[in-house]
C-alpha positions in Angstrom: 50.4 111.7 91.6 48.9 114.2 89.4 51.2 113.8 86.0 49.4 115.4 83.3 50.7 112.4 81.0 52.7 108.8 81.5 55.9 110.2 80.3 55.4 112.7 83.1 55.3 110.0 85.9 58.0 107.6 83.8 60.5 110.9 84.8 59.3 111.1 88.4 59.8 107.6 88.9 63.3 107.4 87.2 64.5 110.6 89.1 63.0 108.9 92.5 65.1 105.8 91.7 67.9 107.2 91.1 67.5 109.1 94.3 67.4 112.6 92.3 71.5 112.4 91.7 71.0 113.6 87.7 70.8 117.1 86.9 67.4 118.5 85.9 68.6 118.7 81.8 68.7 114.6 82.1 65.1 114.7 83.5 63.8 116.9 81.0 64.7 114.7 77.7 62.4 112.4 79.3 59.3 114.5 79.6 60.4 116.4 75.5 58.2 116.1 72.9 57.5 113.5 70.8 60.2 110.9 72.8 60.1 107.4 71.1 58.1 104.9 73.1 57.0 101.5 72.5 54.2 99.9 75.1 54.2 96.4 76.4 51.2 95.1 76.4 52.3 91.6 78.1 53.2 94.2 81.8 51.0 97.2 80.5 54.2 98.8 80.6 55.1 102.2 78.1 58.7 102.0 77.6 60.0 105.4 77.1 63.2 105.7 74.8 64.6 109.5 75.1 67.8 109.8 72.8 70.9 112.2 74.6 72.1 114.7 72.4 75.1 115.2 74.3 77.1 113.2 77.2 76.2 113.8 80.8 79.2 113.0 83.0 76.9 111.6 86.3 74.8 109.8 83.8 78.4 107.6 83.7 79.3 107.6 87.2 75.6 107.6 88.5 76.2 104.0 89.8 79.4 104.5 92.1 77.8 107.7 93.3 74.4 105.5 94.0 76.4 103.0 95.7 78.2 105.7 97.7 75.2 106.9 99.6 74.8 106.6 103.4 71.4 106.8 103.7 69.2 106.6 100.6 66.1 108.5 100.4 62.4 107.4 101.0 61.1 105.8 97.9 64.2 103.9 96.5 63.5 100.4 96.4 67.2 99.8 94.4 70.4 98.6 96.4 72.5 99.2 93.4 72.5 100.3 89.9 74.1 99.1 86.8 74.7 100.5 83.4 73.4 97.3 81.1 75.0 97.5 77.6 71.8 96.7 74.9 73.8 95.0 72.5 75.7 92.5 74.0 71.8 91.5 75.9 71.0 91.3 72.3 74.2 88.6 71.6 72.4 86.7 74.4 68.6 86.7 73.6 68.9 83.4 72.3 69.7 81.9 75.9 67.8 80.4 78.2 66.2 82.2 81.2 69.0 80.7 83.8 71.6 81.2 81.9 70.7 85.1 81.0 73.2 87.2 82.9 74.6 91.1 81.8 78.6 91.5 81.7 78.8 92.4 85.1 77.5 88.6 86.3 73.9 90.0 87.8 71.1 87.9 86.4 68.3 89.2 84.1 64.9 89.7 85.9 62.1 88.0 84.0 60.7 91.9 82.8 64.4 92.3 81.3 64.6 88.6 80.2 61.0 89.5 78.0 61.7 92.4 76.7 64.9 90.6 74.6 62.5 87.9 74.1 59.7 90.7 72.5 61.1 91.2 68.8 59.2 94.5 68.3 60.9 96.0 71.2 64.2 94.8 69.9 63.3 96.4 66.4 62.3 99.8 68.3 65.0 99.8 70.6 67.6 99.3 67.6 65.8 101.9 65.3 65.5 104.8 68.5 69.7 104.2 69.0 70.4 104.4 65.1 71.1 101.0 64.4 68.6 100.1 62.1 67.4 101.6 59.2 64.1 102.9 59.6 61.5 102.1 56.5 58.2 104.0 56.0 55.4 102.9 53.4 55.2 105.6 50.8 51.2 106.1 52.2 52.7 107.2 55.4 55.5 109.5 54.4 52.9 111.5 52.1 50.8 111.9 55.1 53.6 113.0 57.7 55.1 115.2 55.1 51.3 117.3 54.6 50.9 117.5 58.3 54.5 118.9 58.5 53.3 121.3 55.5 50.2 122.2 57.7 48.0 120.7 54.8 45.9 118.7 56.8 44.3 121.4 59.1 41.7 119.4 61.6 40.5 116.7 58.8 40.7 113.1 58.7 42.9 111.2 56.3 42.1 107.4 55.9 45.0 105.6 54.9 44.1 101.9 53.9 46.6 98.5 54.3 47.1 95.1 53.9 48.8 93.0 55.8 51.4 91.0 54.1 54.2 90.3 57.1 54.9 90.7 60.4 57.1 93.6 61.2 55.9 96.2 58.6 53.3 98.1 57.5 50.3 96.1 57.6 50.9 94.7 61.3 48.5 96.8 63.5 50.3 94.8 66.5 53.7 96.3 65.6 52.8 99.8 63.4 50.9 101.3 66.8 53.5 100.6 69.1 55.9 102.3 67.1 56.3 106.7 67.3 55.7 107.5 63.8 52.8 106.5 64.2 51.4 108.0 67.9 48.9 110.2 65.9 47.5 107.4 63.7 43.9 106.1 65.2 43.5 102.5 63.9 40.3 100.6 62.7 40.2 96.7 63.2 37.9 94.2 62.6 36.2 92.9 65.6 33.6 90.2 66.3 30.4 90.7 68.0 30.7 89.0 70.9 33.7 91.1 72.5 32.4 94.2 70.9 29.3 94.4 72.8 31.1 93.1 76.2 33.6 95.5 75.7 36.5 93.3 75.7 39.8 94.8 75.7 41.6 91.3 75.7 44.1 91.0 72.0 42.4 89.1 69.4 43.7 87.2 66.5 44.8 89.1 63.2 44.9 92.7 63.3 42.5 92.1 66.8 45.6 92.1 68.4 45.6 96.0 69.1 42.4 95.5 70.7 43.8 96.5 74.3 44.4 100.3 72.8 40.5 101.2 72.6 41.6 101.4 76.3 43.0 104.5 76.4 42.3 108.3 76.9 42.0 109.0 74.0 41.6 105.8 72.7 43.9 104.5 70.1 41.9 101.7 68.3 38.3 101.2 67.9 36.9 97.9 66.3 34.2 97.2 63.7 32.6 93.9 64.1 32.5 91.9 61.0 31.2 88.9 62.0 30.1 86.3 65.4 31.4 83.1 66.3 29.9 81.5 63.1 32.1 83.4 61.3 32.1 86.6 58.9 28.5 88.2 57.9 26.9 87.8 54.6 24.8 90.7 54.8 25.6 94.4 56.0 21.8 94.1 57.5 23.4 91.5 60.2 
């Protein structure tokens, strides 16, 4: 359609589904800059995450107003819409697929039902609404605090890590779906094979971001380290 950027076409897509009933100040939080966004690589979904600063009044009544259209417009796919509450989902994660429903009694779709299922989302979603305590590795915070100071000016800053948990710094997998770190260009060790086929399928280990060299601009690039005989011996391999 044109969009300049995916956070572009997320907005025309939500205002199309909604059949345009929002005023243009909800549209425009979407398309902001820097709004949160975590991407899915199981869909190949980007999940945007735009927080209100105030209360919109037909953001509350947008579903009786939906359901009180005679004729919806060309494009909407929805027969009805439903505010889902995040929280109690998350009191429910731990159901099974059947028995998976939101308060008003609609059952989950299997996108919704993975999502609560995907615990990085769940950490992201949780952090972007203010209920969780966001935690930065002192390496990072140094090198957000001299790009706010303008320090950095066009030159690269390597920031090493070691990964010693899921769910923190150190976990490629969950540090380059998160917003802090939408500037940050990661390295990961690849093997041969898949380098030189191009593969863009997730690896093992910190392979797992291996879908993002896929990107314009790309957000990982791998190094191969070894073949299927395992790591080399020599840099001369």
């Amino acid at each position: 359609m044109g969009e300049s950027d995916a956070a572009k076409t997320a907005a025309r897509e939500f205002k199309e589904e909604v059949a345009n009933l929002l005023p243009p100040a909800v549209y425009s939080v979407l398309t902001g800059p820097h709004v949160p966004h975590v991407y899915l690589p199981q869909g190949k979904y980007v999940l945007y995450l735009p927080r209100l600063t105030r209360r919109f009044d037909a953001l509350d009544k947008l579903p009786e107003r939906f359901k009180g259209l005679r004729h919806k417009p060309v494009g909407v796919e929805a027969e009805s819409l439903h505010w889902v509450d995040w929280e109690t989902l998350l009191e429910q994660s731990g159901a099974s697929r059947s028995a998976l429903h939101d308060p008003s009694g609609l059952s989950i779709s299997n996108f919704m039902f993975k999502c609560l299922e995907d615990r990085i989302l769940r950490d992201e979603v949780q952090r972007v609404c203010g209920l969780k305590e966001l935690k930065v590795h002192p390496s990072m915070m140094q090198l957000n605090e001299a790009e706010s100071e303008g320090k950095t000016g066009h030159h690269t800053i390597l920031v090493p890590t070691v990964f010693s948990g899921a769910g923190k710094v150190g976990d490629f997998g969950w540090m380059i779906r998160r917003p802090e770190y939408a500037r940050h260009f990661f390295i990961f060790n690849d093997n041969e094979h898949q380098y030189r086929c191009n593969d863009l399928t997730a690896g093992l280990g910190n392979a797992v971001i291996r879908p993002y060299k896929d990107g314009n601009p790309p957000r990982a690039w791998g190094i191969p380290t070894g073949d299927s005989r395992g790591g080399y011996h020599r840099l001369s391999e």
